[in-house]
N, C-alpha and C positions, 0 to 999 in steps of 0.2 A: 266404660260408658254407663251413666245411671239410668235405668228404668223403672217408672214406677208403676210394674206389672208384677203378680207374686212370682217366684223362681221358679217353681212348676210350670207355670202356664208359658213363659220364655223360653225354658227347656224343653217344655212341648214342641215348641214352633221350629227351636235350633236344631231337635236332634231324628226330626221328621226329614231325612233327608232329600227325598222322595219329591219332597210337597215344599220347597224353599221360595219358589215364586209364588204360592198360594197363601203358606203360611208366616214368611218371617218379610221379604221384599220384594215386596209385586208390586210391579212395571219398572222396578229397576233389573230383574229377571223376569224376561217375557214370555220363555217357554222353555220347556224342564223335557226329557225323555229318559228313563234308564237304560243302562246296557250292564246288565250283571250289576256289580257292585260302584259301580261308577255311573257320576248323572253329566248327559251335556247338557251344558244351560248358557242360553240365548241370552245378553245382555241389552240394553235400550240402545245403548251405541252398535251394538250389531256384530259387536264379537262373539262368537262362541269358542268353549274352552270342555274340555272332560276332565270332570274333578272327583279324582277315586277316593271313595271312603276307607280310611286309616283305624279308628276307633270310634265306638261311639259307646262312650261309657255313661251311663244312667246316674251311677254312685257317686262319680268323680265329678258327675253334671260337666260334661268335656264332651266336643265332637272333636277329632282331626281328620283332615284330607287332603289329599295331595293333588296339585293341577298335573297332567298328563301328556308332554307333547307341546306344540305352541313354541312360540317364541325364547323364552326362560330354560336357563336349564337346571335351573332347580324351583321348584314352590312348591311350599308347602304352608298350611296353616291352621292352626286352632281355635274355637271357641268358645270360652266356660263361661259358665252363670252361676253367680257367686251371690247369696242372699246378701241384702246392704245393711242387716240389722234393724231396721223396720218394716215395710210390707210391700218394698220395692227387691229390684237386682244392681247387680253390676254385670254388665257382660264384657268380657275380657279378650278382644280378638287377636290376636297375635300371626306375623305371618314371616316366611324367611325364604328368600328368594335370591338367584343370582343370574345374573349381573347385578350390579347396583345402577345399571343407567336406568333401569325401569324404577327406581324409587318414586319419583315425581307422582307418574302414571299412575302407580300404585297407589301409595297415598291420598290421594284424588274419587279412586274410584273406590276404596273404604271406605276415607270421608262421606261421600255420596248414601254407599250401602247404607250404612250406621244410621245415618236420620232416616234414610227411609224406613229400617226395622225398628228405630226408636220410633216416630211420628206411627206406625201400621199398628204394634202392638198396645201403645196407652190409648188409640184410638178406640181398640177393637174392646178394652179396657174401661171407657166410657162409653158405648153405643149403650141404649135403653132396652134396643129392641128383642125381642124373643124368638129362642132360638128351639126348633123341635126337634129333640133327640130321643124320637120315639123307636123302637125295637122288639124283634121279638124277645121278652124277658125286659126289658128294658124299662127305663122311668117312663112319664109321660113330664118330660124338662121345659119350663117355660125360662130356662136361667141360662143367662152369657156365659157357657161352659166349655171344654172341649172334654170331648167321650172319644175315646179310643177302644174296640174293641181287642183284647189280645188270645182270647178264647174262648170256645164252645163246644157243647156236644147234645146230644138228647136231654135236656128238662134244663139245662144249665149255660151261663155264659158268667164272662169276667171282663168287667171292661176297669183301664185306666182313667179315671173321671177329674177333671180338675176345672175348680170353678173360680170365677173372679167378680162372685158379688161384693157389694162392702157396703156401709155405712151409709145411709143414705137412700141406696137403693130398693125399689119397690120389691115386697115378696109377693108371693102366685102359692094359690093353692093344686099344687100337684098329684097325680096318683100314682102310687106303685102298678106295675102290670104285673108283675110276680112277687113272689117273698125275695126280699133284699136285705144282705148284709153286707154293711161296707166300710171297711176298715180306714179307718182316717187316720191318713198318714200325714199331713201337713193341714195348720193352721184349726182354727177353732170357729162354732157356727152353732147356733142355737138349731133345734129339729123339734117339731109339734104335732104329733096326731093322736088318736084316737086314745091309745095306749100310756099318754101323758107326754111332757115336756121334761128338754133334757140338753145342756149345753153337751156338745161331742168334740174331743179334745183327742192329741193325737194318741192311739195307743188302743180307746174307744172303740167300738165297733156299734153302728147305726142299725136298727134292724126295724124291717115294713113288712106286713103281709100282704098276700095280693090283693089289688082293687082298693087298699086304703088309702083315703086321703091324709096330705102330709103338709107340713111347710118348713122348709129351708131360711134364716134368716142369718145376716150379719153384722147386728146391728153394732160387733163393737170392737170388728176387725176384719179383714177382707181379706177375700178368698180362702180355699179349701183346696184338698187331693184328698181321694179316696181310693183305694181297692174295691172293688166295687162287684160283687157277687150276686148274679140274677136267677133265682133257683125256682125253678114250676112245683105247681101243689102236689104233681105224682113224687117229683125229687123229695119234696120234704117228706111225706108220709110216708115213702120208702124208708126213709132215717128213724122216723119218728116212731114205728111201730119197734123198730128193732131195740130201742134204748128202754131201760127197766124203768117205771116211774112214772115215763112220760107219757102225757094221756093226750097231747094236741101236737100237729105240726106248726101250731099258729104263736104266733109273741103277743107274752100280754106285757111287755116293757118296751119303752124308746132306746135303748142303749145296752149296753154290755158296758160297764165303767172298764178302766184303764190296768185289768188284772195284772197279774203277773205269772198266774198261771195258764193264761192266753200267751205268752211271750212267744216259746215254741213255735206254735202256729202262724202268726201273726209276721214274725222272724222269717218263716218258711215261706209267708204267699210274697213277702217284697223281695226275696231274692228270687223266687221263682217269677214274679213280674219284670225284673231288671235283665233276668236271663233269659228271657223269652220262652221260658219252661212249660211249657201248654199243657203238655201229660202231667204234669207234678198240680196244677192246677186244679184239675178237676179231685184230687186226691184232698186237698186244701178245702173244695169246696166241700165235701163230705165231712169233712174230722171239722172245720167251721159251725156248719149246722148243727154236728151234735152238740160242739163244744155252748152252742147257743141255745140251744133247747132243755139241755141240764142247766145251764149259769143262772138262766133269769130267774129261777125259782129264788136264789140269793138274792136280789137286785128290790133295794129300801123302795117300797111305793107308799111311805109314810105321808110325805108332802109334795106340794109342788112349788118352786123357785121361783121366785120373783124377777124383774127384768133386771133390777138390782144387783142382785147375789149373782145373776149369769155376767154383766157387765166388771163385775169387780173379780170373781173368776176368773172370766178373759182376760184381766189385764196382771193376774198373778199368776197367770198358766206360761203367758208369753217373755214375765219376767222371769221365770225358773227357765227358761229356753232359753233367754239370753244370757243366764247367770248360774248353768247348772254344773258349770265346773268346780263350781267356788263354796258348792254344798249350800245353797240357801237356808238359814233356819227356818222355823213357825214365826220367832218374833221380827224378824225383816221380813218375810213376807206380808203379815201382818200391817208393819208401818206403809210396806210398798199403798196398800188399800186400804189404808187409816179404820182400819179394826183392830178390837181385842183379839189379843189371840185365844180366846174361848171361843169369842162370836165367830171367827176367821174358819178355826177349824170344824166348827160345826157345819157353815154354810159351804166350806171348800166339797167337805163328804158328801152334804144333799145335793150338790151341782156334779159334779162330777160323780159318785158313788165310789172313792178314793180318797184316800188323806194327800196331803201335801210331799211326800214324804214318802210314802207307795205310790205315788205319781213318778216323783222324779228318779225311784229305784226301779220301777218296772218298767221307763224310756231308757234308762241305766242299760239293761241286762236286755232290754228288745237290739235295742245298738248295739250290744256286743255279741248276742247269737246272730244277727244279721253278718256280722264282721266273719266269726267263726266259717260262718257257709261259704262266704267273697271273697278270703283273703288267707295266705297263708303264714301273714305274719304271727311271730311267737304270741303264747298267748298272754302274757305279760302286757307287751305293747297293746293290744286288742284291749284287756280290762282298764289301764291305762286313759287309752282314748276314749273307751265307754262312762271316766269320770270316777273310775275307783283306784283310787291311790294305794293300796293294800291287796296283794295277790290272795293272801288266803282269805281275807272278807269276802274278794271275789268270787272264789273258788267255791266257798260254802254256802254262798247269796246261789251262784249259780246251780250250784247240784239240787238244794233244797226245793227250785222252782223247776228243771228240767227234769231233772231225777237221775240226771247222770252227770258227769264231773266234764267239764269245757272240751278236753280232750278226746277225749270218749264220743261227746256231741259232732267233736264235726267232722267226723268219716261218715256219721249217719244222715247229714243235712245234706252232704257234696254229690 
């Protein structure tokens, strides 16, 4: 089933299990209660049923769960959300159940589900209105987003942030309430304050000090996910006296470009966000902060981007996403946004502060430490599905930027 909602913000609604009448198809589910790991949920025809959760994998973007009891004596069912290659989903329901004289029945009340979560989501998708997702540490959000907190502790929080502005619609001038860094992990979004302008691309890290005003735009693809780091002025100072050099806990740049010697860390906070790792987070949030309080000093503030160079950007950032199995060069990238590739690579490094090229190596090698920490497959396969066709390019791309050899790395990340 096609939706044209970003695959984050779907997978928000799908794998909130909790919250399925409020989030994915409300008043086609009237009312929800837990009991442990299983929810009963009330239907409009007036059946209720207990449907235990099975998995709910983040990575695989896949919920399962199985009905419990009732009628049937088998059901069970799954459902993944699978990007469509533009800036919608495909959600994939599948379900398998026995008898087969319930098919009909079944059939019927999918059908039914599926529009209502299709129609509830591109709705909530198109509303205008402003939504306030203020908090202690928190933004001040005037944007159709979902914030999920997933931890906290004294000076600091971590929230999953995912948003579905696009093209089109109106920006708000925002303030930070604390110092914010937030790692953008899906889609790409222009960011403007005080500290200058800077398209944010995945891989990127956003960074606000507190009480600055900001603005969020899209104007030339929709929606956003971010890791999203809320740290108080005593947290940073605490960092910021201990590091040699550094003389402010404050950012004088809009971004952290898309390093590679971020990978590491970056690698570490979305496995510990998928794993629900709360302790490993605040650990993330400290080694972050320095790693951003030493970086910016690096970070070009020769000029500032045109709306131009950020639009033509966005649309060679999203085609190296759709084509980076296939090694993109400089000179099709180039054709893709009808520049020289002189002019191309000039404007790719002032937008992003990255070449073409250290862009698509350092999502390369973020995707395959993320792997390393997930998954125990050999590491072969792992560099493989990361896009590197050659184990010892691998091997030596990877040691050079972790500083240890793959294998090495993931009994230290697990």
């Amino acid at each position: 089933m096609p939706i044209r909602v970003l695959p984050g913000i779907v997978l928000g609604a799908v794998s909130d299990f909790a919250n399925v009448h409020k989030r994915l198809v409300p008043g086609f589910v009237t009312d929800l209660r837990m009991e442990g790991n299983a929810r009963i949920v009330t239907f409009a025809n007036g059946v209720t049923v207990k449907e235990a959760l099975v998995t709910n994998d983040q990575r695989a973007r896949r919920l399962v769960y199985a009905v419990v009891g009732g009628q049937l004596t088998h059901h069970s069912a799954s459902v993944e959300v699978r990007p469509d290659g533009t800036e919608g989903s495909l959600v994939v329901w599948t379900t398998d159940f026995l008898p087969d004289s319930f098919a009909d029945y079944l059939e019927k009340q999918m059908d039914a589900a599926a529009a209502v979560m299709k129609a509830h989501l591109e709705s909530q998708r198109r509303r205008s209105g402003m939504h306030a997702a203020c908090g202690a540490g928190g933004y001040d959000l005037r944007m159709p987003l979902n914030s999920r907190l997933l931890a906290s502790g004294t000076g600091w929080q971590v929230k999953d942030v995912v948003c579905d502005y696009g093209p089109g619609d109106r920006t708000f001038e925002e303030q930070h309430q604390t110092a914010c860094l937030a790692i953008v992990c899906e889609g790409t979004f222009s960011y403007r304050s005080h500290q200058g302008a800077a398209l944010l691309v995945p891989g990127s890290v956003l960074l606000g000090n507190t009480a600055a005003c900001f603005e969020c735009g899209h104007e030339h693809s929709r929606g956003h996910r971010c890791l999203s780091f809320h740290l108080s002025s005593e947290f940073m100072e605490e960092i910021a006296t201990q590091i040699p050099g550094v003389r402010t806990a404050c950012f004088d740049v809009p971004r952290l470009p898309p390093l590679q010697s971020l990978m590491p860390v970056l690698a570490a906070a979305e496995i510990a966000r998928d794993d629900g790792d709360t302790a490993q987070l605040e650990e993330i949030a400290v080694h972050l902060a320095a790693e951003a309080l030493k970086g910016q000093s690096t970070c070009d503030r020769s000029c500032t981007p045109s709306s131009r160079d950020f639009r033509r950007v966005s649309a060679a950032v999203h085609w190296i996403e759709a084509h980076e199995q296939d090694s993109p060069t400089l000179s099709e990238l180039a054709r893709v946004v009808s520049m020289s590739r002189y002019h191309f690579l000039r404007t790719f490094r002032t937008v992003t502060g990255t070449t073409p090229y250290q862009y698509l190596l350092a999502r390369r090698l973020r995707r395959a430490s993320a792997d390393l920490g997930r998954s125990s497959s050999p590491i072969s396969h792992v560099a493989y599905n990361a896009g590197f066709h050659d184990l010892s390019t691998f091997n030596r791309r990877f040691r050079r930027v972790a500083k240890t050899t793959p294998r090495e790395y993931r009994p230290s990340i697990l």
